[in-house]
C-alpha positions in Angstrom: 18.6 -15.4 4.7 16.1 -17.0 7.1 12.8 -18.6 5.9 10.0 -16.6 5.2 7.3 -16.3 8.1 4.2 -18.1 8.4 2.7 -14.7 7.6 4.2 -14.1 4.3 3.6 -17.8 3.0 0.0 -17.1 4.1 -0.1 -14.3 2.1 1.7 -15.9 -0.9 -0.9 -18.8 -0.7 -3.7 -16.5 -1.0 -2.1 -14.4 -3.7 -2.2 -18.0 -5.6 -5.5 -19.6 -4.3 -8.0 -16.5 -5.3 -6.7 -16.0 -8.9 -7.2 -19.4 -9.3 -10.7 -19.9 -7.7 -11.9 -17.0 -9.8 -10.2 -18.3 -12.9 -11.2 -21.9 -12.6 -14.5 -20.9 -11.3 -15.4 -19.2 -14.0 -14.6 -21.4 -16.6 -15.9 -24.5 -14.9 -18.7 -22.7 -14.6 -21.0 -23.7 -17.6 -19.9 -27.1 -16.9 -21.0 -27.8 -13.7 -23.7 -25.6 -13.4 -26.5 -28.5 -13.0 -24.0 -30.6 -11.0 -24.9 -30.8 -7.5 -23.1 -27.7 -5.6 -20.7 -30.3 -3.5 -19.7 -32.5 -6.3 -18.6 -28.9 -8.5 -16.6 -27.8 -5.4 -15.4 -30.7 -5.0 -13.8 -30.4 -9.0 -13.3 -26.6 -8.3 -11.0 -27.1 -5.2 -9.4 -30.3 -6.4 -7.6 -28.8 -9.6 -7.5 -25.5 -7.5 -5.3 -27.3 -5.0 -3.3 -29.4 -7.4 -2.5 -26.3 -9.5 -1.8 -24.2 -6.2 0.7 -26.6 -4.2 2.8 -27.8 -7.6 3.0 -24.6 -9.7 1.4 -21.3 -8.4 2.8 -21.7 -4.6 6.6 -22.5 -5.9 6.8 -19.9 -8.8 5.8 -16.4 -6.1 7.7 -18.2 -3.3 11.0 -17.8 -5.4 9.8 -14.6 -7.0 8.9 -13.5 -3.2 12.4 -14.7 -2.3 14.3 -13.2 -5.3 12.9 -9.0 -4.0 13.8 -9.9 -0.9 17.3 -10.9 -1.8 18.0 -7.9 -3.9 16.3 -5.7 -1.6 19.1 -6.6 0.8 21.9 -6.4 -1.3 23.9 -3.3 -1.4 23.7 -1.6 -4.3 25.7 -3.1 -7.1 26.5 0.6 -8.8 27.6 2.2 -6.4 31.4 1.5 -5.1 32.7 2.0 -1.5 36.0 4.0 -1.1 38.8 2.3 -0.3 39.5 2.3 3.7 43.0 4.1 4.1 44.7 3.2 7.5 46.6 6.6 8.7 50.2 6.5 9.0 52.3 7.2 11.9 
């Protein structure tokens, strides 16, 4: 199977990255809400990023990966016949 494109991890990096700016936004919220708005991104981004690259990224890369392989398998029911060679 070749690697996935640059499109797909893209895709699979914003599928993890907006979840978890919404997420940590949110609850970070009421914590920094009198910080200074570049020191709260700052926070935001950094365990945005850390959570992102070591756990989100990984875990729909191999789910990504694992559709994609069963999608290409045949199907594991159903059986081809048997090729019979005719005889002379």
């Amino acid at each position: 199977m070749p690697p996935i494109s640059i499109h797909e991890r893209a895709f699979i990096t914003w599928l993890a990255i907006f979840p978890l700016v919404s997420l940590v936004g949110a609850l970070l919220a009421s914590f920094t809400g009198t910080w200074p708005g570049l020191l709260a991104t700052a926070l935001l981004t950094a365990i945005v990023v850390v959570l992102a690259v070591y756990l989100v990224v990984p875990q729909l890369t191999k789910l990504y990966l694992r559709v994609l392989r069963r999608r290409q398998k045949p199907d594991a029911g159903v059986r081809a016949r048997p090729q019979v060679e005719p005889t002379a």
